[in-house]
C-alpha positions as a Markdown table, in Angstrom:
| # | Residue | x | y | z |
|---|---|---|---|---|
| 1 | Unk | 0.0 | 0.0 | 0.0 |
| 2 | Unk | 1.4 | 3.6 | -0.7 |
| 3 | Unk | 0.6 | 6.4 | 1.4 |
| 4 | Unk | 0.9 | 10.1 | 0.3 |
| 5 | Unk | 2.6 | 12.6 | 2.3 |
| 6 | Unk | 2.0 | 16.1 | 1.3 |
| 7 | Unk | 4.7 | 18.8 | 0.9 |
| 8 | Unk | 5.0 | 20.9 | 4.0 |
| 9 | Unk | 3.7 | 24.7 | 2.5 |
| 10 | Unk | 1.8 | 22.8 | -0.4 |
| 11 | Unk | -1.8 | 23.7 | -0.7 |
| 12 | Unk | -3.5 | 21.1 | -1.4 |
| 13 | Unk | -7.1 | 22.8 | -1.6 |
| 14 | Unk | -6.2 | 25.4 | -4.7 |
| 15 | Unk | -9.6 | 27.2 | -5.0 |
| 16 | Unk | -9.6 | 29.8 | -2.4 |
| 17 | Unk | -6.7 | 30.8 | -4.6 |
| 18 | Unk | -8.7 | 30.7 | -7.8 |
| 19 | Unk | -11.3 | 32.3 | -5.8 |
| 20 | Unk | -8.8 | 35.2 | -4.8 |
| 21 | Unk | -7.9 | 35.7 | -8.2 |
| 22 | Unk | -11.3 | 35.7 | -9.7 |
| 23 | Unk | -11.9 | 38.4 | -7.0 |
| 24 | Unk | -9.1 | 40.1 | -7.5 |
| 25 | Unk | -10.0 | 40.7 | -11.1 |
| 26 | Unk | -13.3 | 41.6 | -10.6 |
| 27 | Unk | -12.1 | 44.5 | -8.0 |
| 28 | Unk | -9.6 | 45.3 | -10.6 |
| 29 | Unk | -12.1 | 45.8 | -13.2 |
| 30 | Unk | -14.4 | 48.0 | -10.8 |
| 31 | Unk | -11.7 | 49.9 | -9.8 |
| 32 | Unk | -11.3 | 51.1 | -13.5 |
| 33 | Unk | -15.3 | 51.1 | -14.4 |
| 34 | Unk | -15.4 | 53.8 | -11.1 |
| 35 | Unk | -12.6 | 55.4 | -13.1 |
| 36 | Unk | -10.2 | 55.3 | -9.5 |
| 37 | Unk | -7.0 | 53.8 | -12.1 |
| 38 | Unk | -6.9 | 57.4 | -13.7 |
| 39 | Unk | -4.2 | 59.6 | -12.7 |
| 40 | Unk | -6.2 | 62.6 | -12.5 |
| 41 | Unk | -9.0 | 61.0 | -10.1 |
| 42 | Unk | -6.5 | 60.3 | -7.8 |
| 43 | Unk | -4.9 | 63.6 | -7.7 |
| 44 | Unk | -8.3 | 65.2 | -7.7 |
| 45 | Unk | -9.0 | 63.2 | -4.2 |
| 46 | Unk | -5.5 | 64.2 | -2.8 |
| 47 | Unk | -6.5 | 67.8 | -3.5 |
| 48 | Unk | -10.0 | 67.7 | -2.2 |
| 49 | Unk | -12.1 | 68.3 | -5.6 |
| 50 | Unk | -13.0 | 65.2 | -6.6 |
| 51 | Unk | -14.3 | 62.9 | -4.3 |
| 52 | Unk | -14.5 | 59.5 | -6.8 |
| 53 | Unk | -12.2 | 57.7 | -4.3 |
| 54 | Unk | -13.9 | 58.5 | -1.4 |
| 55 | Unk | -17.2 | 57.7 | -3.1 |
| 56 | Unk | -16.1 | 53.8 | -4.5 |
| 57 | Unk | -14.0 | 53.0 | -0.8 |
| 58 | Unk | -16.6 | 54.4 | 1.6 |
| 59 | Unk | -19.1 | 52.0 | -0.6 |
| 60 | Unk | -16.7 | 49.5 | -0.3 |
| 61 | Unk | -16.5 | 49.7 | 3.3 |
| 62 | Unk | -20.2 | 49.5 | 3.8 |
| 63 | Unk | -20.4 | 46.4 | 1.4 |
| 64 | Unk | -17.5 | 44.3 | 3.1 |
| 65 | Unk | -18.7 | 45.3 | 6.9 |
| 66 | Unk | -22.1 | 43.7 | 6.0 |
| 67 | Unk | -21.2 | 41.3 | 4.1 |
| 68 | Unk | -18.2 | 40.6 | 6.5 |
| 69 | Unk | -21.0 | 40.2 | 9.4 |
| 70 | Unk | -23.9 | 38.8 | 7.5 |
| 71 | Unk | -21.7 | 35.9 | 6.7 |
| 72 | Unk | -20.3 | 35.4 | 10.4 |
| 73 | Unk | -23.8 | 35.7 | 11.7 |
| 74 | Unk | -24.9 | 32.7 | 9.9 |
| 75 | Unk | -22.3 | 30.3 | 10.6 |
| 76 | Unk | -20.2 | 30.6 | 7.0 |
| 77 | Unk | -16.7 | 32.5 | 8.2 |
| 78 | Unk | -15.2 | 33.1 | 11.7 |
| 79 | Unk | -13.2 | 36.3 | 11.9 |
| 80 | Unk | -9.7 | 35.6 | 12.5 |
| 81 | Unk | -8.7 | 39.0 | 13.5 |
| 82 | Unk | -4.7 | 40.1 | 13.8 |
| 83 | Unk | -3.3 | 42.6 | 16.5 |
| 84 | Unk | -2.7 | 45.7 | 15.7 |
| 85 | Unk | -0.7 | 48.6 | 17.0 |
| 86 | Unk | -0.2 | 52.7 | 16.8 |
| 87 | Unk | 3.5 | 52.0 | 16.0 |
| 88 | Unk | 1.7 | 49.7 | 12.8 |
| 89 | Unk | -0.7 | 52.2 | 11.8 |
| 90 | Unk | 1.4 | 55.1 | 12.2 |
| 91 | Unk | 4.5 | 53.6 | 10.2 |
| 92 | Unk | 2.0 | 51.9 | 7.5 |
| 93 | Unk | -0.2 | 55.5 | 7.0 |
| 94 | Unk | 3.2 | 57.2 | 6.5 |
| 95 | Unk | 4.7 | 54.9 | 3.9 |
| 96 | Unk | 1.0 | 54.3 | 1.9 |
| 97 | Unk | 0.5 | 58.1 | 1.9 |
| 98 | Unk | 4.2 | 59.4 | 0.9 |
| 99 | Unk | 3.5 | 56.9 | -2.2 |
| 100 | Unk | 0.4 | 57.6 | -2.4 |
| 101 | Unk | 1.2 | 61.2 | -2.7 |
| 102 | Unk | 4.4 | 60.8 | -4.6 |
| 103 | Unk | 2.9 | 58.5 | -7.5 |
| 104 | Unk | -0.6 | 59.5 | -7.1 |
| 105 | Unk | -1.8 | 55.6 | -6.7 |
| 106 | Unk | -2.5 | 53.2 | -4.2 |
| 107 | Unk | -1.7 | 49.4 | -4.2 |
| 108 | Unk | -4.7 | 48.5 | -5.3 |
| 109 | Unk | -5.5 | 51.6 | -8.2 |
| 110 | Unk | -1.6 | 50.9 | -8.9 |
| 111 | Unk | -2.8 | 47.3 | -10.2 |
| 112 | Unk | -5.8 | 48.7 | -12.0 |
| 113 | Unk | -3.8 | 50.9 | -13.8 |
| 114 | Unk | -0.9 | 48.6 | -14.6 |
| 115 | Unk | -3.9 | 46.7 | -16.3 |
| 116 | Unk | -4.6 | 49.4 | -18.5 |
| 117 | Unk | -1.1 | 49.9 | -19.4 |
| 118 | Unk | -0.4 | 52.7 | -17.9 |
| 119 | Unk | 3.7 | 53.2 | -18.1 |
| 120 | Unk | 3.8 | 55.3 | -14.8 |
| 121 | Unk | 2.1 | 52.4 | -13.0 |
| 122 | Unk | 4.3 | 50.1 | -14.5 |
| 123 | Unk | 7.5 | 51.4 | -13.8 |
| 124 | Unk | 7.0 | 53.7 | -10.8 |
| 125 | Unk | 4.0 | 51.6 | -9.0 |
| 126 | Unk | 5.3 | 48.0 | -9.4 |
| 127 | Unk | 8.9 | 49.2 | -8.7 |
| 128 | Unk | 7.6 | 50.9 | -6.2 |
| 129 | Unk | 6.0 | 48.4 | -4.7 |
| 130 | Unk | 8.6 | 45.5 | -5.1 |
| 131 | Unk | 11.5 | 48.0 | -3.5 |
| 132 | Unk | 9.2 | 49.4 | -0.4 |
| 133 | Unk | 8.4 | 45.6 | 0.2 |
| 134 | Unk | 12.0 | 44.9 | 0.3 |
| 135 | Unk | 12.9 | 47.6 | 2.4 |
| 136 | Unk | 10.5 | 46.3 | 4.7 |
| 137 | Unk | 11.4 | 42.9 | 5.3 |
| 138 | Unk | 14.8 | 44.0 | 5.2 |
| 139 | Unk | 14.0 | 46.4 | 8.3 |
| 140 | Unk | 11.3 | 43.9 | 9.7 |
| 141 | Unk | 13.6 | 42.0 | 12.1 |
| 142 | Unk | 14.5 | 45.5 | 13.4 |
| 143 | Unk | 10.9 | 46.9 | 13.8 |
| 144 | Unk | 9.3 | 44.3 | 15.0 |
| 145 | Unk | 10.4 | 44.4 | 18.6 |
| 146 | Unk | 10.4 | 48.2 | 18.5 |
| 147 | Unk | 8.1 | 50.8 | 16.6 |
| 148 | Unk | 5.8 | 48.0 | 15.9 |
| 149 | Unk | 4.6 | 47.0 | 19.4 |
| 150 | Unk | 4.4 | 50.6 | 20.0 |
| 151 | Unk | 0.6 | 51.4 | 21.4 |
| 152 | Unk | -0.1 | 47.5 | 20.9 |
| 153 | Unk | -4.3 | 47.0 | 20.9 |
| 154 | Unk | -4.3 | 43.5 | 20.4 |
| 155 | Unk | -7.2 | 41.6 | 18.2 |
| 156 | Unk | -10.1 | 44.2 | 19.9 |
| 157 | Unk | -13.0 | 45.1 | 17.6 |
| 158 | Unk | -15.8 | 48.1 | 18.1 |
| 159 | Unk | -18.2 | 45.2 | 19.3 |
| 160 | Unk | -15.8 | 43.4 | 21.8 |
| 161 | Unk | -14.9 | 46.5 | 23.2 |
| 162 | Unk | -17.8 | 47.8 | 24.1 |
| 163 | Unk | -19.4 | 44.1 | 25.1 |
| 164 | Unk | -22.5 | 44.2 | 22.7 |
| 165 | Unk | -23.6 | 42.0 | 19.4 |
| 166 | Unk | -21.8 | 43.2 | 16.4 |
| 167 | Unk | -25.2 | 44.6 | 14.8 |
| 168 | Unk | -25.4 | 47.5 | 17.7 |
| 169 | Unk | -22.2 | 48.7 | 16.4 |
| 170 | Unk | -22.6 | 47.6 | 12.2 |
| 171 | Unk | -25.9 | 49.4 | 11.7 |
| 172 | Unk | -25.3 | 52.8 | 13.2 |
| 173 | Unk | -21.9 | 53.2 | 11.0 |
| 174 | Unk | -23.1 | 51.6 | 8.0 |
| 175 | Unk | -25.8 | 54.0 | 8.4 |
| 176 | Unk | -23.4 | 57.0 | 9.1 |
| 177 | Unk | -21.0 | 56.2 | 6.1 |
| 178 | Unk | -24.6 | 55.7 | 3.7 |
| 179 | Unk | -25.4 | 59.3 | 5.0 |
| 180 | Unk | -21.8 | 60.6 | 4.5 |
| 181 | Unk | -21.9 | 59.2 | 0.3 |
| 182 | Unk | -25.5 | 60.7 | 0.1 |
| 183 | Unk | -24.1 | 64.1 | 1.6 |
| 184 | Unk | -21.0 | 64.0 | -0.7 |
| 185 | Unk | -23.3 | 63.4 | -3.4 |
| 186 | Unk | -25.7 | 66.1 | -3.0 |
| 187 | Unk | -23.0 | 68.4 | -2.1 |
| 188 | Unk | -21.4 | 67.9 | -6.0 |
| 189 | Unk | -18.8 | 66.5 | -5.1 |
């Protein structure tokens, strides 16, 4: 009789990877049909007069934190939240927002606008993006211990914290960020 052993870091399941792609795609291909891969959107959000950006992640938000919790309430996921920090979120807004404001795209628009071909994506996002990732698990061993654990929250969530069912706090924000987009909206921008 021969038994199998399986590769240690092998997947042997590979459709949550197809899955990831096939998602991955489609938020790609939203990403350009809300017109977020241009240039010129992006810079318009960065200098407050065009509020596209805000508009397709704030609808995003509201989407996933339903979705998120819809799911979990039935049984289908369990959150598996990671710890966060200060030191993470200070050090992580600092590095997305000088390249966000040096290149004028985010990881995500960079990838939409490498699909369209754009050469400054190409060559300035996914450079950008393979040499900041570098630099960072170059440094990781280094930050890890120090700026990282800075302010260190652990795995605590709105809901958690405040000791309540996760629907007492997904309503009244979802509600918030639906009034928020409908402001914005009105408002022309």
């Amino acid at each position: 009789m021969e038994t199998k052993t399986q590769t240690p870091g092998v997947v042997k399941d590979k459709r949550p990877l197809f899955y990831g792609l096939g998602f991955g795609i489609l938020f790609g291909f939203l990403l350009h049909k809300g017109g977020v891969t241009k240039y010129d959107v992006i810079v318009g959000q960065l200098l407050l007069n065009d509020f596209t950006v805000l508009k397709i992640m704030l609808s995003a938000v509201v989407t996933g934190m339903i979705g998120i919790y819809f799911m979990k309430s039935l049984g289908w996921i369990k959150l598996s939240l990671k710890g966060g920090s200060v030191g993470m979120n200070v050090l992580g807004a600092l590095i997305f927002g000088v390249g966000f404001a040096v290149l004028g795209y985010c990881p995500g628009t960079i990838a939409g606008a490498i699909g369209n071909g754009y050469l400054d994506a190409i060559v300035g996002g996914l450079i950008g993006i393979l040499l900041g990732t570098w630099i960072f698990a170059v440094m990781y061993p280094k930050l890890k211990d120090g700026i990282l654990k800075m302010g260190d929250y652990g795995d605590i969530t709105f809901p958690r914290l405040f000791k309540v069912n996760d629907w007492v706090v997904v309503v009244p924000v979802a509600a918030m960020i639906i009034l928020l987009l409908l402001w914005i909206e009105r408002s022309g921008f």
